[in-house]
C-alpha positions in Angstrom: 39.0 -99.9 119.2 38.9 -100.8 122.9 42.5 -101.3 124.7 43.0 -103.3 127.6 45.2 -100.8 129.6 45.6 -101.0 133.4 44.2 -97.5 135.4 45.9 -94.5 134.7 46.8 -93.4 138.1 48.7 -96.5 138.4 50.6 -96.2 135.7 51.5 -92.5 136.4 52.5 -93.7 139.9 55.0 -95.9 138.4 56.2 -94.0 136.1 57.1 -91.1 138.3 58.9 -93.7 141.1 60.2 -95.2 138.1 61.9 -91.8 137.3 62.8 -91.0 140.9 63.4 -94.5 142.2 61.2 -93.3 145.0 57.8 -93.5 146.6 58.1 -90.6 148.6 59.8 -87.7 145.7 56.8 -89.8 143.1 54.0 -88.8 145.8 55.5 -85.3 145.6 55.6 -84.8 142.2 51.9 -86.1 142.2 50.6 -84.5 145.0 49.5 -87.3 147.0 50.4 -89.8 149.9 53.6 -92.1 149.4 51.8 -94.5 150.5 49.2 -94.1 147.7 52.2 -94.3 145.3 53.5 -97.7 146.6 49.5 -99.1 146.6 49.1 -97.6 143.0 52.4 -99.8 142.4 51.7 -102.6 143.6 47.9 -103.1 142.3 49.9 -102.3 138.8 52.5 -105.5 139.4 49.2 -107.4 140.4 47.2 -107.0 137.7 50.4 -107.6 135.0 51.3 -110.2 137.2 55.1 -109.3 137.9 57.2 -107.4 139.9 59.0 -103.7 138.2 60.6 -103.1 141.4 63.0 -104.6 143.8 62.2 -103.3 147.1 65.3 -102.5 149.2 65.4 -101.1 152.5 65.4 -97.0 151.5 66.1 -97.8 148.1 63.7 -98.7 145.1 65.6 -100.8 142.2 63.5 -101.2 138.5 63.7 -105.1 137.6 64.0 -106.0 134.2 60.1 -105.7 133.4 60.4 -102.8 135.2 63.5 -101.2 132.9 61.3 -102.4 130.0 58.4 -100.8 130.4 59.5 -97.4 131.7 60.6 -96.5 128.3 57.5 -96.8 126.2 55.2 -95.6 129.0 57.7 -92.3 128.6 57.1 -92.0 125.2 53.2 -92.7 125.5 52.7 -89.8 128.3 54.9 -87.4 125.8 52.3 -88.6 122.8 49.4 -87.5 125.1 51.1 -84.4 126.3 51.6 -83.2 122.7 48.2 -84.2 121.4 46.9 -82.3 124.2 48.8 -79.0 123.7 47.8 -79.3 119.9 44.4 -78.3 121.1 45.6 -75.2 122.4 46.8 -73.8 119.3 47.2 -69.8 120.8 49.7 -71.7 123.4 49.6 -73.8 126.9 48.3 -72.5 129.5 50.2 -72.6 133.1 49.5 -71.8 136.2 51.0 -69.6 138.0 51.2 -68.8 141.8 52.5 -65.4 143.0 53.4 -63.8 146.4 50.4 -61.6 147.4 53.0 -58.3 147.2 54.1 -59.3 143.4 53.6 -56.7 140.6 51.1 -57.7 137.9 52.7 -55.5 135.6 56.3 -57.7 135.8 54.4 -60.8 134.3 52.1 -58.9 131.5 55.4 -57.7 130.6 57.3 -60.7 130.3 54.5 -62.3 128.6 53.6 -60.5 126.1 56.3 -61.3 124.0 55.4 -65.4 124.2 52.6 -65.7 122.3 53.0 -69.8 122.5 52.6 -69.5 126.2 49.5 -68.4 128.5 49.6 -67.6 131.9 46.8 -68.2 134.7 47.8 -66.4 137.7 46.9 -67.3 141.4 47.5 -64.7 143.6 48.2 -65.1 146.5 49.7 -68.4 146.3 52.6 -70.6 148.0 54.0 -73.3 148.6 50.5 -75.2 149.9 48.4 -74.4 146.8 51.9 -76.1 144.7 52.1 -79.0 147.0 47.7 -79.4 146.3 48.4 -79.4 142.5 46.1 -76.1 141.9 49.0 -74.2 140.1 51.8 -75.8 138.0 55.0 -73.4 139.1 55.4 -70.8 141.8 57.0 -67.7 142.5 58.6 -67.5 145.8 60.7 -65.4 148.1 62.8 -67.4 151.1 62.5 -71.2 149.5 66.7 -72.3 148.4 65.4 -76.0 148.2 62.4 -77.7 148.5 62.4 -81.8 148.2 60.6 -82.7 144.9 60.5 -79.5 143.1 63.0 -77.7 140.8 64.2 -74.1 141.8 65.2 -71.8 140.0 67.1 -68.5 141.3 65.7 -65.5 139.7 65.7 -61.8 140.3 65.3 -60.0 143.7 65.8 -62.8 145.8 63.3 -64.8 144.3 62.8 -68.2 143.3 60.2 -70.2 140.9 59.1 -73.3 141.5 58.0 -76.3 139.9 57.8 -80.3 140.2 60.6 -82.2 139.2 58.6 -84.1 136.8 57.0 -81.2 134.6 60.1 -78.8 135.2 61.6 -80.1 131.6 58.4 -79.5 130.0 58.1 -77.1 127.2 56.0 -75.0 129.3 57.7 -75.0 132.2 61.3 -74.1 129.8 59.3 -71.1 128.4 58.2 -70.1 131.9 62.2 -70.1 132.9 63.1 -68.6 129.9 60.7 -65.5 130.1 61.2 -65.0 134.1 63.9 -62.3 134.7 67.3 -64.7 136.6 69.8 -63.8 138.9 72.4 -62.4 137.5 75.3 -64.1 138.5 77.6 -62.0 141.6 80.8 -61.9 140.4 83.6 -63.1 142.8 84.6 -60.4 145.2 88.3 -59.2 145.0 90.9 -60.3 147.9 92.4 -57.4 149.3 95.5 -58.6 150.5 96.2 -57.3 154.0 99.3 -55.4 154.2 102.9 -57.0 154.6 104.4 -56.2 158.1 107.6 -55.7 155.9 105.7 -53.1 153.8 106.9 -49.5 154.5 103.9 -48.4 154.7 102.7 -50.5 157.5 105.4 -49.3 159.5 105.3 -46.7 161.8 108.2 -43.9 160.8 111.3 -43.9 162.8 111.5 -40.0 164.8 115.1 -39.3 164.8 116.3 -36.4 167.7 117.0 -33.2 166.0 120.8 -32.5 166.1 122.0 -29.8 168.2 122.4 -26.0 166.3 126.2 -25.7 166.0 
């Protein structure tokens, strides 16, 4: 059966600015230009013949059509996504990027007891090879925040990254869920400075030694 579908880069543009409400975090998430995001949008609302966004100065606003046709374009990527992991039956395979200096050993480790879940390492790799699309999620000293992606604080200062749109995918969870995290610093205690009124702070009082009777 042949289907009469509009180009799949198109609709992958618009359903990551859908999700963002944003060219620029959409172009992020795919790797390319924001401008290539807003042209992939807007051959999309030509060839349906209707706009799906309202175009706003800094702000992007889904119109009805729009709203409408997020939803099932959701649930179709999710159908294709799961019918393509089915044909990795000894798990999904992600790739990873790691800091030239990272130990091997950490990640056969932490892998070897997730069967569902393959790793491809790239090392070394930062945050150009992410930004390019070569590897899925990174692992990254010195990044807090990075527009677009999703980081999450793990052990020894480090953090892993990965797009905002694949960062709730199964893969991505079993990634987090495998990868040692920061254990959480607990609140350090207020030492109270000492009263002026304390005894203790004051200095003791000589008094003059009475005279031998």
């Amino acid at each position: 059966m042949t289907y009469l579908l509009p180009p799949l880069n198109a609709l992958r543009a618009f359903e990551a600015a859908a999700r963002h409400l944003s060219f620029k975090l959409a172009a992020q998430e795919l790797h390319v230009t924001a401008g290539a995001v807003a042209q992939q949008v807007k051959g999309l609302e030509a060839r349906l013949g209707l706009r799906l966004f309202e175009r706003l100065h800094r702000q992007l606003i889904l119109t009805p059509a729009g709203q409408g046709y997020l939803a099932p374009l959701c649930r179709a990527f999710r159908t294709i996504a799961d019918a393509t992991q089915a044909l990795h039956p000894a798990g999904a395979v992600v790739n990873l990027g790691l800091p030239a200096d990272f130990d091997l050993r950490r990640i056969e480790r932490l892998s070897a007891g997730t069967p569902g879940l393959q790793l491809r390492l790239s090392q070394p790799a930062g945050l150009h090879e992410l930004a390019e699309g070569k590897i899925d999620a990174l692992i990254a000293r010195g990044v807090d925040h990075h527009p677009g992606y999703r980081c999450c604080p793990l052990a020894d200062g480090e953090m892993l990254l990965s797009a905002e749109g694949i960062a709730d995918c199964p893969e991505i969870v079993a990634l987090r869920a495998i990868t040692p995290r920061r254990s959480p610093r607990s609140p350090a205690a207020k030492v109270r400075p000492p009263s002026r009124r304390s005894s203790s702070s004051r200095p003791a009082r000589l008094r003059p030694a009475r005279a031998a009777e």
